[in-house]
N, C-alpha and C positions, 0 to 999 in steps of 0.2 A: 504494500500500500504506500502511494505516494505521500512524504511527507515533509512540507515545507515550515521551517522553524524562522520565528522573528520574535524578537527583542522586545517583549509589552510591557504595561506594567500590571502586572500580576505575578510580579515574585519570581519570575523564572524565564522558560523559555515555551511558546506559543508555537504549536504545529496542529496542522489542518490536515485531517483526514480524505477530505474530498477534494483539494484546490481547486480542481480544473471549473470549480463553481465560484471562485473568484473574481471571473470577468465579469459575474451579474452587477459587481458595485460600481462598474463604466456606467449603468442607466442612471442610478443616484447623480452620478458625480455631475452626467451632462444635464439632467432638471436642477442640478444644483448649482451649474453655472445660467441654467434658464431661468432659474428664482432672481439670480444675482443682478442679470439685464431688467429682469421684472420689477424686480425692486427701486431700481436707480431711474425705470423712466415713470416709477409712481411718485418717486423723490420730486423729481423734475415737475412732473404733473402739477404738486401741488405748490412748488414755489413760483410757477407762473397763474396758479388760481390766487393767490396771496395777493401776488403784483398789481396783477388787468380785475380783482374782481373789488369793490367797498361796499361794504354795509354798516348799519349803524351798531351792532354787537358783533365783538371778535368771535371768528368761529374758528370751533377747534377741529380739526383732522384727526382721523387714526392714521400712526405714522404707518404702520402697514398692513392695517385689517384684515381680509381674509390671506393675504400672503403669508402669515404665520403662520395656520392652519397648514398651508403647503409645505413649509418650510421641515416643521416637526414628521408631516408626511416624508417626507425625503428619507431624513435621519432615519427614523423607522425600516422605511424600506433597502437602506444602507445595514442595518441590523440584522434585518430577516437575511437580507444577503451572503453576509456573514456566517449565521447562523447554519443558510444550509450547506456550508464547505466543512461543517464540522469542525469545530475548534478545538483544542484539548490542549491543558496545560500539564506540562514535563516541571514538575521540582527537580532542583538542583542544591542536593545539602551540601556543605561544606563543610569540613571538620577537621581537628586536628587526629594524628593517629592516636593509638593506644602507647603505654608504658611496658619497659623492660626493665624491672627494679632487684637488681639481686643485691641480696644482704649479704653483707661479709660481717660475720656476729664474732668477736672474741671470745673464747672456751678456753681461758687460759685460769689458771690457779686465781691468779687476782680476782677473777670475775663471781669469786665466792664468797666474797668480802660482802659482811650483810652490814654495813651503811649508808644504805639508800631506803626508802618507805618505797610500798605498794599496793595494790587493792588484792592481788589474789595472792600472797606471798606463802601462807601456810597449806599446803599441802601435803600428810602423810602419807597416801598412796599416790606413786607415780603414774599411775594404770590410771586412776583415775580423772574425767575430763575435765576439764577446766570449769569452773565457774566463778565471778565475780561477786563472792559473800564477803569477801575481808572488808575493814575498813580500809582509807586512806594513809589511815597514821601506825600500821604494822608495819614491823619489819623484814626487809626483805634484800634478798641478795642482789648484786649487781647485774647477773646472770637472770634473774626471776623478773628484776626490773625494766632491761631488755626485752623478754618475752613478753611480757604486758604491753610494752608502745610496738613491739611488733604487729601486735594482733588489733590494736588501734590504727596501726595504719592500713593493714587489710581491711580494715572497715570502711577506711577513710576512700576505698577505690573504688571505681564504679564498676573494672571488671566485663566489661562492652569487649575494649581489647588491650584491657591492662595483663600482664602477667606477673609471677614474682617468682625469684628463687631463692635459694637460703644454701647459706656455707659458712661453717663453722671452720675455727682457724686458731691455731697456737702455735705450737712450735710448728706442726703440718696442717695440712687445711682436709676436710673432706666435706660433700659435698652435700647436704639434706635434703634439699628440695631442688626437681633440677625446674627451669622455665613452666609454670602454668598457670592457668586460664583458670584454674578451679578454685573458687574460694573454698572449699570445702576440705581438699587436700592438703591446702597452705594452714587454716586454721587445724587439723587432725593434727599434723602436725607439731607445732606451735604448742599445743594441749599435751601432748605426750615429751614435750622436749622441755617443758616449764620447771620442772623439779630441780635438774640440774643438767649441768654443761654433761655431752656424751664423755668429753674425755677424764679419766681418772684419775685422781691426785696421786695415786701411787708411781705413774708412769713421770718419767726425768722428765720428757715429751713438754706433757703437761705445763710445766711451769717456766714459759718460752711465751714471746708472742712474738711472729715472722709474721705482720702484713706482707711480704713479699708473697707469700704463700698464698697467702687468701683474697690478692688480687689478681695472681696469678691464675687462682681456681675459680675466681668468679669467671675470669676472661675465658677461658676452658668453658666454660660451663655455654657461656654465648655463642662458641667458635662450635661446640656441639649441636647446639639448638639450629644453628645454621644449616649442618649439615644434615641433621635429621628432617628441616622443616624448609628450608632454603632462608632465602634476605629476608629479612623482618622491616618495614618502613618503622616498626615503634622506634618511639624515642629509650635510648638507654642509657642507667645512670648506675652507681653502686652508693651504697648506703652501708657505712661501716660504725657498728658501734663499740666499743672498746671505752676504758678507762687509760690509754697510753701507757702501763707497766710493763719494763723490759723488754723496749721493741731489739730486735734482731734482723738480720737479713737486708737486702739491696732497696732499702722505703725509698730512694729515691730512682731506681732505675723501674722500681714495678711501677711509681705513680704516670712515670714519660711513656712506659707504654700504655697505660690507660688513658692519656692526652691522647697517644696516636691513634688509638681507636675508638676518639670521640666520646669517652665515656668518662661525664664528671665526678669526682666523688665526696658527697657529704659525709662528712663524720659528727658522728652523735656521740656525747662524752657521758658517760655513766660513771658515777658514786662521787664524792666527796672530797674537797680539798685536805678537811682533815684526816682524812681517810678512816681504815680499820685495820685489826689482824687479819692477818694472811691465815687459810686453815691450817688446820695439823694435819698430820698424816699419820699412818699405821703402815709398820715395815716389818715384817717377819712378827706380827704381833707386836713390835714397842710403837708405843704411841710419841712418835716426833715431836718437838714443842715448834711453835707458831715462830717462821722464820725471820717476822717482821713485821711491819705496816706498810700495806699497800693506799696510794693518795693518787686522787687522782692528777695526771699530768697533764694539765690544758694546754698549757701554751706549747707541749708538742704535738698536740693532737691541730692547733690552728694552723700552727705550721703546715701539714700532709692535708689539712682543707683546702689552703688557699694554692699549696702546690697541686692539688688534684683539681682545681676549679671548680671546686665548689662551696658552701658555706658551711659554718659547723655550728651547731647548735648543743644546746646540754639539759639533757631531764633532769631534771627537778628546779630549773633554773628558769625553764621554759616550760610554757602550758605542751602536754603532747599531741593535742587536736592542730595545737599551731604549726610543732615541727614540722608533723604528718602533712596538714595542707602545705604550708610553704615546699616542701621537697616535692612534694607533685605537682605543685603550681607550676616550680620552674622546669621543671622535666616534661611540660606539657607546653610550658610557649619553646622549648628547646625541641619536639615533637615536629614534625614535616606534616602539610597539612593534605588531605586528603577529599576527596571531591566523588561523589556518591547519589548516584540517579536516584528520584525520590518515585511516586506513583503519576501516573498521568491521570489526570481530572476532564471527563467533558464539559467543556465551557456554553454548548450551544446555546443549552436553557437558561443562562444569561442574558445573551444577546436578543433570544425569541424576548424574554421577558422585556427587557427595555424595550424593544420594539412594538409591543401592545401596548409599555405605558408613554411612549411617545406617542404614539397615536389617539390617544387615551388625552394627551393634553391637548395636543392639535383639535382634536373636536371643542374644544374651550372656547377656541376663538371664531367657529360657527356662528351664524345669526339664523339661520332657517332651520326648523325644524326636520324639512324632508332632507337636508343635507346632513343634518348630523347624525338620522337611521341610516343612511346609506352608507358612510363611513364607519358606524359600527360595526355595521353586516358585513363592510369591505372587510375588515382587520379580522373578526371572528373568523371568517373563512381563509384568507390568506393564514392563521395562527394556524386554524386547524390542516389546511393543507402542507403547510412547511413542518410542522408535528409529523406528520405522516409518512411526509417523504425521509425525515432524519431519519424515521425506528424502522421503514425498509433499510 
């Protein structure tokens, strides 16, 4: 079916199912330039009646009497014309793409350090799922405190074609969640991994933090999803939370490849300047005593922000509804934007519509009776005919 697209203003773009019925609006156009002559020598008419004619009361003219009547006829018939080429308007959304947000979560000994508050922090079964009974003002680990604005910012996404993955990271990184679409996976998740970090305080491993590692395995994790799924238009960012204790590894050669692969990274700073003990551990059964106090380290955590481009924020310093929006705010005007067919609408019964109440006003300016049944009969049946013809 042939179909010709123009520029209206109805929000989009305008194509006509029938065209080749678009020459009918050449009869409009030429009564429309016969109104125009019609008009200009009734103009004339009556400024040479003003001139050559006196009487003793000004007499008034209608400036164009029955030619209005004609005039609204025209338009009208300019409508029905219209009308029967079958109009239909094409939406055109416009939108930005979806998010690639993988988390690079610290699982390092520090992260067990409970001077941070939380709303679900006590939990005795692990197995057990997550619910939000605690209050605010419990205490809870760094580790616990993370998982909590985790699962606030899964909220916070819409999820359309947001994705998210998770990788946990200390002295090695491994990988939780790999890219998905499914809130339901990400929160399962999140629920079963709230109790504590996978890795174990007994392992040397453990008490290491290599961001090398875990930008390394975020980046892996993206270079995967590619090959599994092909190019992604989403926009892609990492979001690392960490308290900055005992970094290790190349932080600055992992953050220039993360620049070269266009992927900004926020870091989010968990626990305290004053900090806390570090845990004990248990070694062939003796119980170790607490190595120290772990604090948190901001100003090297701002440093790996602003070297990774992007900005750092800190729980409990900040509201986490804020962090959350702010970090997908900017990862969504950083998003490429996207352009998406909407449904096509038939417009006829619009133009039928004006076209009867144009006509409908034009009988207004009538003074005879038997002319203004006739023009109603005319319009009913020209309505009901062009009706007929569209729904063949």
């Amino acid at each position: 079916m042939n179909n010709l697209l123009l520029r209206e203003s109805f929000g989009g773009q305008v194509g006509f199912g029938a065209p080749h019925y678009l020459w009918l609006l050449a009869l409009p156009a030429a009564f429309l330039v016969l109104w125009l002559w019609r008009f200009g020598r009734r103009m004339a008419d009556l400024r040479r009646l003003r001139d050559r004619r006196s009487v003793p009361v000004r007499e008034r003219f209608a400036l164009g009497g029955d030619l209005w009547c004609w005039l609204f006829l025209i338009v009208s018939a300019a409508c029905f014309a219209t009308a029967i080429a079958r109009p239909r308007g094409l939406t055109t959304v416009v939108n930005r793409a979806g998010l690639d947000i993988v988390i690079l979560q610290d699982g390092s000994a520090s992260m067990h350090v409970g001077d941070v508050t939380g709303s679900a922090s006590a939990r005795p079964d692990p197995g057990e799922l997550w619910r939000e009974t605690g209050s605010p003002g419990v205490a809870a680990s760094r580790w616990q405190r993370s998982m909590d604005f985790l699962r606030l910012l899964g909220d916070a996404l819409s999820w359309n074609d947001d994705r998210m993955a998770l990788t946990v990271f200390a002295h090695i990184a491994t990988p939780q969640i790999r890219l998905t679409s499914d809130p339901n996976t990400v929160f399962f998740f999140l629920d079963h991994l709230h109790a504590t970090s996978p890795f174990r305080l007994e392992d040397d491993t453990t008490w290491d933090t290599n961001l090398e590692q875990g930008i390394a395995w975020g980046l892996r994790l993206l270079e995967k999803d590619r090959e599994l799924h092909g190019p992604s238009i989403n926009g892609k960012l990492f979001v690392m939370i960490s308290d900055g204790e005992s970094w290790s590894g190349e932080v600055a050669r992992s953050i220039e490849r993360a620049t070269r692969e266009h992927v900004p990274l926020h870091v989010i700073g968990v626990g305290t300047l004053g900090g806390g003990e570090l845990p004990q551990t248990t070694v062939n059964g003796v119980v170790e005593p607490s190595p120290g106090r772990s604090r948190l380290d901001r100003a090297s955590l701002q440093r790996i922000a602003a070297a990774g481009g992007g900005q750092y924020f800190e729980l409990d310093r900040d509201q986490d509804r804020d962090i959350a929006n702010a970090i997908i705010d900017t990862g969504r005007r950083q998003a490429p934007t996207t352009t998406e067919e909407g449904t096509t609408e038939e417009l006829y019964w619009r133009f039928l519509a004006a076209g009867l109440a144009l006509a409908a006003v034009g009988s207004l300016f009538l003074r005879e009776g038997t002319e203004l049944w006739i023009q109603f009969g005319a319009t009913a049946v020209t309505g009901a005919a062009i009706w007929t013809l569209i729904a063949i």
